[in-house]
C-alpha positions as CSV (number, residue, x, y, z in Angstrom):
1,X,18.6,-27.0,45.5
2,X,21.3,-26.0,43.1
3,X,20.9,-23.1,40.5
4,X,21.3,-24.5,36.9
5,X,22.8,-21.5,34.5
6,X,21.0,-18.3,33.8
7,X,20.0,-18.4,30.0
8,X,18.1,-15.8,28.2
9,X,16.3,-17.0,25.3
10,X,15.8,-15.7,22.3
11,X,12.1,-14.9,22.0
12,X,12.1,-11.4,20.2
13,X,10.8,-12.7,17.2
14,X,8.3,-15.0,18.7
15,X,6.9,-11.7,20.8
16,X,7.4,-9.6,17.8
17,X,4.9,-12.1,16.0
18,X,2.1,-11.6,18.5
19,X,1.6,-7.8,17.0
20,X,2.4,-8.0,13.6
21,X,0.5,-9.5,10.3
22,X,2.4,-9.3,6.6
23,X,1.7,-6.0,5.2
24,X,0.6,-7.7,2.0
25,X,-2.2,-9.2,4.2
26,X,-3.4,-6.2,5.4
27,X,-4.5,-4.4,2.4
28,X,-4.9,-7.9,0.4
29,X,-8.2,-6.4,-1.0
30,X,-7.6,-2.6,-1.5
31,X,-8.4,-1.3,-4.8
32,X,-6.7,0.9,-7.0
33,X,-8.3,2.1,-9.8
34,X,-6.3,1.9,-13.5
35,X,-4.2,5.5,-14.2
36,X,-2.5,6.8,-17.0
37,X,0.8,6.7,-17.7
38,X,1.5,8.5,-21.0
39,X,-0.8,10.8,-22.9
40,X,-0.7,9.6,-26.5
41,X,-0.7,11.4,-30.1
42,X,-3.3,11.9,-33.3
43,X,-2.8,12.4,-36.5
44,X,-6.4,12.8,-36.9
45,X,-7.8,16.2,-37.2
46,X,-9.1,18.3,-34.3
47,X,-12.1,20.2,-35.1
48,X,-11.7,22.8,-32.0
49,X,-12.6,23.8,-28.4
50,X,-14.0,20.8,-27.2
51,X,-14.2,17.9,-24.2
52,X,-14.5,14.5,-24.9
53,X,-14.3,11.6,-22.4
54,X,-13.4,8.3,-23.4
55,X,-14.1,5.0,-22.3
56,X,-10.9,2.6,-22.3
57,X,-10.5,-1.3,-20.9
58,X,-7.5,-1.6,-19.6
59,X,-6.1,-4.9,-19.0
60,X,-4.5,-6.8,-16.2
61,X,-0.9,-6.8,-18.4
62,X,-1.4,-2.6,-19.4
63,X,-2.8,-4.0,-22.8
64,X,-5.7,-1.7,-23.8
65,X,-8.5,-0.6,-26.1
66,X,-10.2,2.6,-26.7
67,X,-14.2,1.4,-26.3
68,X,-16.1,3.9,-27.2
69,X,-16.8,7.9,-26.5
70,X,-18.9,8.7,-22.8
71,X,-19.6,12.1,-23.7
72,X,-18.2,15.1,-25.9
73,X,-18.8,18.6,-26.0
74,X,-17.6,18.6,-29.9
75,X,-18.2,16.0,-32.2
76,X,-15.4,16.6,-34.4
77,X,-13.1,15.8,-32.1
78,X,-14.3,12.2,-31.2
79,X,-11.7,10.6,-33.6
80,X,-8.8,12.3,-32.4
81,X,-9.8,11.5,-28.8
82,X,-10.5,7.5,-29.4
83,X,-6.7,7.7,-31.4
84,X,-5.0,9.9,-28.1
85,X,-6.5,7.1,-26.0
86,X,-5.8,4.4,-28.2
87,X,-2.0,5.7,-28.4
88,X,-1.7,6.1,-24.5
89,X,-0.3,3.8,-21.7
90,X,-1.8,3.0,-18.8
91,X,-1.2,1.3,-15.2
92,X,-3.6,-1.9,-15.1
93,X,-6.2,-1.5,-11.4
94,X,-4.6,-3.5,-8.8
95,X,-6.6,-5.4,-5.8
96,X,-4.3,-5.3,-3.7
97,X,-1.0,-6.2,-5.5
98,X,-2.7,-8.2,-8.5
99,X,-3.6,-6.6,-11.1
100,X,-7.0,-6.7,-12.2
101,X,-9.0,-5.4,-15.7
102,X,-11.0,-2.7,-15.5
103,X,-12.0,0.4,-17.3
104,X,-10.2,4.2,-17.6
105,X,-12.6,7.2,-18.4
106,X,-9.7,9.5,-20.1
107,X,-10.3,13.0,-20.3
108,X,-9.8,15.1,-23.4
109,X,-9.1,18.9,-23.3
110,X,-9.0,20.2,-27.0
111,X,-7.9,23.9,-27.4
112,X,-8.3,24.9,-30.8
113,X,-6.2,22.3,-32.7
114,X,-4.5,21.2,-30.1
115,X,-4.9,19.2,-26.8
116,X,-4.2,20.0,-23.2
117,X,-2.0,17.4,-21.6
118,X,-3.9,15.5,-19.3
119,X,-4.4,16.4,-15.1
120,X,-2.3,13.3,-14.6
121,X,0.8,12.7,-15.3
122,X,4.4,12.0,-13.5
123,X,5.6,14.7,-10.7
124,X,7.4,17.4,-11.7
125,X,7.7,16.1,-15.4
126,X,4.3,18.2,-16.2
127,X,2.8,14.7,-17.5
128,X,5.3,13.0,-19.6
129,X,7.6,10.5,-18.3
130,X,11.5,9.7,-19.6
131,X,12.4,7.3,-22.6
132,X,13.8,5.3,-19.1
133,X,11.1,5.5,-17.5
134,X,8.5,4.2,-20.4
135,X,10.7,1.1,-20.9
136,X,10.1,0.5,-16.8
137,X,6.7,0.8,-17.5
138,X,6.6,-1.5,-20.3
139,X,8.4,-4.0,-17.7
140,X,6.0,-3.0,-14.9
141,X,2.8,-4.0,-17.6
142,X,4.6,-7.3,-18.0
143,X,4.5,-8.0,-14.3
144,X,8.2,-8.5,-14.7
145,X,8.7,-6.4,-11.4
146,X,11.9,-7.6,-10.1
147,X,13.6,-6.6,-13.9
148,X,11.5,-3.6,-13.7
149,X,13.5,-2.2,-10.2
150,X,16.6,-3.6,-11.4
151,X,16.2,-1.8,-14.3
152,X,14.7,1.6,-13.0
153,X,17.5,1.4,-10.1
154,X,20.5,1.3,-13.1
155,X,19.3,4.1,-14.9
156,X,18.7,6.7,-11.8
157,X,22.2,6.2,-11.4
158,X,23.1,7.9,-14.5
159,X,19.4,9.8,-14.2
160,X,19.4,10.8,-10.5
161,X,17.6,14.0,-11.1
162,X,14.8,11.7,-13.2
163,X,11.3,12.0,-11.0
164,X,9.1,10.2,-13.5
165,X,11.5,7.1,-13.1
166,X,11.3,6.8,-9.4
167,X,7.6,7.1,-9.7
168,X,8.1,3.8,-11.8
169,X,10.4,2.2,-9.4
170,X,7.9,3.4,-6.7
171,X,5.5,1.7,-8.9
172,X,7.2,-1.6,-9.7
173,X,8.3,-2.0,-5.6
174,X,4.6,-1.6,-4.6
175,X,3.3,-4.3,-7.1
176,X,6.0,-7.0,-6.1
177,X,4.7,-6.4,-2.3
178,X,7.7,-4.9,-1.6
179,X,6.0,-1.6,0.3
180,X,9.1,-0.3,2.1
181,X,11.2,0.0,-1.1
182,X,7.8,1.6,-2.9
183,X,7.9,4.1,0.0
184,X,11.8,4.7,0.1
185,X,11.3,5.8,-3.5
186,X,8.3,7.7,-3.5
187,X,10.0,9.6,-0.8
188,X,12.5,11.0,-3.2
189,X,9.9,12.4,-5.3
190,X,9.3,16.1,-4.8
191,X,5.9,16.2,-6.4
192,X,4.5,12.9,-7.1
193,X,1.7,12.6,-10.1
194,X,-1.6,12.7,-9.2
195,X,-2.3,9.2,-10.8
196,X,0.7,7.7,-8.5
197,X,-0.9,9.1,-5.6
198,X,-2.9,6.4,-3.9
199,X,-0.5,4.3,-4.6
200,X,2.5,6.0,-2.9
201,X,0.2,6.8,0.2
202,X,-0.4,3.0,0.5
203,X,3.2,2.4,0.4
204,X,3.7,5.4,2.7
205,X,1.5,3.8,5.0
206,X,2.1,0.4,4.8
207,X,5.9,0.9,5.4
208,X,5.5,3.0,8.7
209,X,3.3,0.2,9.9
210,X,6.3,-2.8,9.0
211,X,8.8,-0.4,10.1
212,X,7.3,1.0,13.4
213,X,9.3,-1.1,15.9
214,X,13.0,-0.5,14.3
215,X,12.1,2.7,13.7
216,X,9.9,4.8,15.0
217,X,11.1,8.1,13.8
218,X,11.2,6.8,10.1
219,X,7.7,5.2,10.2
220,X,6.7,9.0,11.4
221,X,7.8,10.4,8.3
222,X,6.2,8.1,6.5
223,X,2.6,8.5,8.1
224,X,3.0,12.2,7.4
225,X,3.4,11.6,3.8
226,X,0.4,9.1,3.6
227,X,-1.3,11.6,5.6
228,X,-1.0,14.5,3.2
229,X,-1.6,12.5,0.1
230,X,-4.5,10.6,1.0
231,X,-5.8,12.2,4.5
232,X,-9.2,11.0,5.0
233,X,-8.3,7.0,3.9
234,X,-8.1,4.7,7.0
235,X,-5.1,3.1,5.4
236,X,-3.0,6.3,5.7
237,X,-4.8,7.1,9.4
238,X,-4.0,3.8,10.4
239,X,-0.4,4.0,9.5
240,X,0.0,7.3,11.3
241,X,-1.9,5.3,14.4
242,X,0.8,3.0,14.5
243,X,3.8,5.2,14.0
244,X,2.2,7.3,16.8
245,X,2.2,4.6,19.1
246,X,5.6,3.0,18.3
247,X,6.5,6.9,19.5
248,X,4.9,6.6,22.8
249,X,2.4,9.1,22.0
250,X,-0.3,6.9,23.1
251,X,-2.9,9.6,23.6
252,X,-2.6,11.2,19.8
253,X,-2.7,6.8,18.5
254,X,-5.5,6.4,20.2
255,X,-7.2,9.4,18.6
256,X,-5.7,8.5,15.2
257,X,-6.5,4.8,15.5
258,X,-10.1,5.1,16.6
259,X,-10.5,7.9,13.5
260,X,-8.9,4.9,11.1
261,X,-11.7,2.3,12.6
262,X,-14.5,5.0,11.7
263,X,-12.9,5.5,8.2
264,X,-12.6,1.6,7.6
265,X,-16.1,1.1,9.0
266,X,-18.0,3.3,6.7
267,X,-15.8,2.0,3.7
268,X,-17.7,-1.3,2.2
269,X,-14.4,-2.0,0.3
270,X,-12.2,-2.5,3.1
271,X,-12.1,-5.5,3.9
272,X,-12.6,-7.9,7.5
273,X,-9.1,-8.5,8.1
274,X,-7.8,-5.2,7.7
275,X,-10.9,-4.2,10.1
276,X,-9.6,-6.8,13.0
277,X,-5.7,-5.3,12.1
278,X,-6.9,-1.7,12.9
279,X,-9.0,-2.9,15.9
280,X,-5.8,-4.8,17.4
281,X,-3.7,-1.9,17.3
282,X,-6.7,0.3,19.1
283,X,-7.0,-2.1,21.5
284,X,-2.9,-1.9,22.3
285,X,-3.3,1.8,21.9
286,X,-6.4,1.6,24.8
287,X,-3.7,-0.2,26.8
288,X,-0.9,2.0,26.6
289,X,-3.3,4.0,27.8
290,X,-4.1,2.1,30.9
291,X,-7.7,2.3,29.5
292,X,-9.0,-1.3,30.3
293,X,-12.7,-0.6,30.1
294,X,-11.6,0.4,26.5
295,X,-9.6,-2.7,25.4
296,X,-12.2,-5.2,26.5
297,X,-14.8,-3.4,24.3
298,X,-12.7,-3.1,21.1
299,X,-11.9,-7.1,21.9
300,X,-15.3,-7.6,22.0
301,X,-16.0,-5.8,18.7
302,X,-13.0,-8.1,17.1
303,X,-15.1,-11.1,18.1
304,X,-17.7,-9.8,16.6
305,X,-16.1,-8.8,13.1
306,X,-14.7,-12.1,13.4
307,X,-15.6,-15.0,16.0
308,X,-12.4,-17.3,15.0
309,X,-10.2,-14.3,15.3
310,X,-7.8,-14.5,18.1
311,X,-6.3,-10.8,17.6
312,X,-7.5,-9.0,20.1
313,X,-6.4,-11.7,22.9
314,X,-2.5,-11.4,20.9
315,X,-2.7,-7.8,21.2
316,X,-3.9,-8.1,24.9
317,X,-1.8,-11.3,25.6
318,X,1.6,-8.9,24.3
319,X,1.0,-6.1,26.8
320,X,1.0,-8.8,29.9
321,X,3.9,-10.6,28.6
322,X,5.6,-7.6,27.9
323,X,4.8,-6.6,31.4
324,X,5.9,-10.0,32.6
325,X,9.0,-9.5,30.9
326,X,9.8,-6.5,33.1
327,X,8.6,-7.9,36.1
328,X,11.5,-10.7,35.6
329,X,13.9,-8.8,34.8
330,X,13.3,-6.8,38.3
331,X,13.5,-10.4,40.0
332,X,9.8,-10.1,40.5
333,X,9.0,-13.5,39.9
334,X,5.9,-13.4,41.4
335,X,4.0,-11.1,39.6
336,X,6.0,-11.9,36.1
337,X,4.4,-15.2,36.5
338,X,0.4,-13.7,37.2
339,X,1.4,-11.1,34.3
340,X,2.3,-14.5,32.1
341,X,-0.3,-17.1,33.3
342,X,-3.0,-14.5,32.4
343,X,-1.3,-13.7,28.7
344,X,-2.0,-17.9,28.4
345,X,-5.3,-17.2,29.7
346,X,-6.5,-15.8,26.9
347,X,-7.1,-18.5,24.6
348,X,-4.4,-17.4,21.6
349,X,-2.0,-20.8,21.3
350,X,0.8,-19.0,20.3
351,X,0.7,-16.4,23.4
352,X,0.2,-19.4,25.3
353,X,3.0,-20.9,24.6
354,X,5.2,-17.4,24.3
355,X,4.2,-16.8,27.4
356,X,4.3,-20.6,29.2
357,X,7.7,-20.6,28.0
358,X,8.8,-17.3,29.7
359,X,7.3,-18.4,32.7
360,X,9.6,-21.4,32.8
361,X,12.7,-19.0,32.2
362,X,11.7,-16.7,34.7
363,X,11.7,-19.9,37.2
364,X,15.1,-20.7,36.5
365,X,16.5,-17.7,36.4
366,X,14.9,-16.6,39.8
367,X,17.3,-16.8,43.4
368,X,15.7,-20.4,44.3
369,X,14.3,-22.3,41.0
370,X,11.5,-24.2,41.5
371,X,12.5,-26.6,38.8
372,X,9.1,-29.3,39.0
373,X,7.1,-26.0,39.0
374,X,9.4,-24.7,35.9
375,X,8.6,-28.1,34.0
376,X,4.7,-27.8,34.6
377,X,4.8,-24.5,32.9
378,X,7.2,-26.1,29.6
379,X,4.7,-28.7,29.1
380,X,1.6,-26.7,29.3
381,X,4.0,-24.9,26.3
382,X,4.4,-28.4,24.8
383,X,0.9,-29.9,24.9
384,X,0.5,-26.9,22.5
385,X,3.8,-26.8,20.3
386,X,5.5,-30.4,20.6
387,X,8.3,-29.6,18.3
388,X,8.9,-25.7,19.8
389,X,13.1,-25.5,20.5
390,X,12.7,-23.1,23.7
391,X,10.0,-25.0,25.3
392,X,11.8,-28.3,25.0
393,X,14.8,-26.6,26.4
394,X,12.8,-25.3,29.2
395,X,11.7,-28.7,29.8
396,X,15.4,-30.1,29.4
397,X,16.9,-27.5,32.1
398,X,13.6,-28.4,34.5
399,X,14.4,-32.2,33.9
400,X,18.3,-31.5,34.5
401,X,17.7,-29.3,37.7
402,X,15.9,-32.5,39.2
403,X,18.4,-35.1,38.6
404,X,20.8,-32.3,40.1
405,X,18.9,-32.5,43.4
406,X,18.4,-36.1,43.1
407,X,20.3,-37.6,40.4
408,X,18.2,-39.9,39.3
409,X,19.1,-41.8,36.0
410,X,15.5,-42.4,34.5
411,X,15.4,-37.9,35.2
412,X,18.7,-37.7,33.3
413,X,17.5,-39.6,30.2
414,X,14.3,-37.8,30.0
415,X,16.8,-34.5,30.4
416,X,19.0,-35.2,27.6
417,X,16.4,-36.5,25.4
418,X,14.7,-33.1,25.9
419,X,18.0,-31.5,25.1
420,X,18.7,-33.6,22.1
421,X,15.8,-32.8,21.1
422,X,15.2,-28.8,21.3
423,X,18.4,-28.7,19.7
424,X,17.4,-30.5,16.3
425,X,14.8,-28.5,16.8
426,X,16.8,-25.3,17.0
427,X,19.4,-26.0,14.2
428,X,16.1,-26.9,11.9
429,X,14.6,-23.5,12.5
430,X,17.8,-22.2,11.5
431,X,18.3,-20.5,14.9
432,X,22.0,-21.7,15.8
433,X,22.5,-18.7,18.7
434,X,19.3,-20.8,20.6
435,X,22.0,-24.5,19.7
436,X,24.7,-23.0,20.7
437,X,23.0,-21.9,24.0
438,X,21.9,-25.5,24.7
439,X,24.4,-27.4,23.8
440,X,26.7,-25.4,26.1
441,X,24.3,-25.9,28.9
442,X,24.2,-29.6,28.3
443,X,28.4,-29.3,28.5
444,X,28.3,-27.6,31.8
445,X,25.4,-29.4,33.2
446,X,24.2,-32.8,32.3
447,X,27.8,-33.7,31.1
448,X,29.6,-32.6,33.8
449,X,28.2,-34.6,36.8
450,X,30.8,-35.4,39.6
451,X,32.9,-32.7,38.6
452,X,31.6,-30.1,40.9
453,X,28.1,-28.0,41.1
454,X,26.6,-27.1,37.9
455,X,27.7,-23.9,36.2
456,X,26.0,-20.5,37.0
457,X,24.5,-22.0,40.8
């Protein structure tokens, strides 16, 4: 039987899939309570030594009202601390990225007739932020985000040495979902306020987590700073789990990871899905670590926080086909194809058809193709994903292999339908490297009969 061409498709993005959910998904439910931006100024008069703690609503778009006074250690200072509240900004409380109403219990410090700047404030600006800064904010309260980084980004270039306005840009990154700019600015914060905290260790964490696979060494830093700001949450542990595992230290993730699925377990607030996400990446960590018994428990426990959840056979499904992958590229067909048929196994359509697919290539691209057995395993892809562009290809290539041996014009049809088809299909996903591929096989092979053996056998 003649050997069609060799082709490697390009699956990293379908693989990278099988491991990954949005960030934005992840912590879609995370609270973060409202903070204060800017301390405010009285007019009123300030009887003396005295704390007073007042109550203010803060509104979804930063608009607020002083409510009324919790407590006070002075009377005659109430009315200078409603007006000091009542002149303040704030940061509205965010569930996840969508800012929610909610109320701020501000703190008042009175020192003989004056008052003691609030415990929060921005970095090393000692709680006051820059002219610059306040109009971001005003931006940020607008949920105008995008004009809110454009504008913070313009005036640090005049301003580079201005903390308080990457703190906003940090600020106005994180609430347009956009974590790895939110972190990337944070990071150039020496000191970052106390109010901006849990923010910035979200971001910390949430961009080690997207950025783990391109880099690992980056996504380390990052953890570290999520640690050290917030070091018992299981968002920051889980981050640090992650970047630990993208660096092959499999035995500190697994530590890390199973420390971030006590944290999130014990937290009411944290929510299923970020649960099943930190359970996934435990189970891959239990992998790495050749710990079997381990995986198939924390699968188990997936089921359980979620019976229609199919993460824990994707995170399982990943490891084989990434082991499959190996085993090809070592000619092993053999076991590359036990390594994949298991992967499909599991019961996860899109590993199924990942890994269906990849058996097919590692059929054709073994020393004697065993091109009816290469077009069983592209249609077990297909009855899943009719319109996927590699599995019609690998059904195209198993159809064109056959009329090769046989030449058979009802086989050639069916081949170049195939073909036509997976590149539509291609060119509609955008992918025109996976078209280009195709259509030069169909040059070299199905177009080229009676001019010689196909190209590649």
């Amino acid at each position: 039987m003649r050997h069609l061409f060799r082709i490697a498709v390009p699956l990293a993005a379908s693989l990278a899939a099988l491991g990954a959910l949005p960030a934005s998904a992840q912590y879609a439910n995370e609270f973060t309570p409202a903070k204060l931006l800017k301390q405010g100024t009285t007019s009123r008069d300030i009887a003396g030594n005295g704390t007073v703690v007042v109550q203010v609503q803060v509104n979804p778009d930063g608009t607020h009202k002083a409510i009324k006074v919790i407590r006070s250690t002075n009377a005659g200072d109430n009315d200078a601390a409603m007006d000091i509240a009542q002149n303040s900004s704030y940061h509205p409380a965010h569930r996840g990225t969508t800012p929610i109403a909610s109320f701020y219990d501000f703190t008042l410090k009175f020192n003989g007739k004056s008052v003691a700047s609030s415990q929060e404030g921005g970095g090393s600006a000692g709680g006051a932020i820059s002219p610059a800064a306040q109009q971001v904010a005003a931006l940020i309260r607008a949920r105008q985000y995008e004009q809110a980084k454009s504008k913070a980004e313009s005036e640090l270039l005049s301003s580079p040495g201005d903390d308080s306005l990457r703190e906003m840009l940090g600020i106005a990154a994180y609430d347009s979902d956009d974590f790895t700019a939110a972190a990337a600015a944070f990071d150039k914060v020496p000191t970052i306020g106390k109010q901006f905290q849990p923010i910035a260790a979200q971001s910390f964490a949430t961009a080690a987590v997207k950025v783990s696979q391109d880099n690992p060494t980056q996504a380390m830093g990052y953890a570290q700073k999520a640690i050290a700001l917030d070091p018992s949450s299981a968002i920051a542990r889980f981050g640090l789990g992650s970047a630990q595992l993208a660096n092959g230290q499999n035995a500190d993730a697994l530590a890390t990871l199973k420390a971030a699925q006590s944290a999130a377990a014990a937290d009411p607030k944290v929510p299923t899905a970020f649960k099943v996400r930190i359970d996934s990446t435990l189970l891959q960590a239990y992998l790495a670590n050749n710990d079997q018994q381990g995986a198939q428990q924390v699968a188990a426990q997936i089921k359980q926080l979620d019976p229609a959840s199919t993460a824990g056979a994707r995170a399982m499904g990943a490891t084989l086909i990434k082991s499959g992958q190996a085993a090809a590229a070592a000619k092993d067909t053999a076991t590359a194809l036990k390594d994949y048929d298991q992967a499909a196994a599991l019961g996860d359509p899109e590993v199924s058809v990942t890994a269906n697919v990849l058996a097919a290539f590692a059929i054709a691209q073994g020393t004697k193709p065993d091109y009816k057995q290469m077009q069983v395993y592209a249609e077990k892809a297909l009855a899943l994903k009719a319109d996927d562009p590699e599995a019609n290809f690998a059904e195209g290539i198993a159809l064109t292999g056959q009329w090769a041996s046989g030449h058979d014009e009802g086989t050639k049809k069916k081949a170049a339908d195939a073909l036509a088809k997976a590149d539509q299909e291609a060119k509609a996903a955008g992918n025109e490297s996976l078209a280009l591929q195709i259509e030069t096989f169909v040059k070299q092979n199905l177009n080229a009969a009676g001019s010689g053996p196909p190209a590649g056998s």
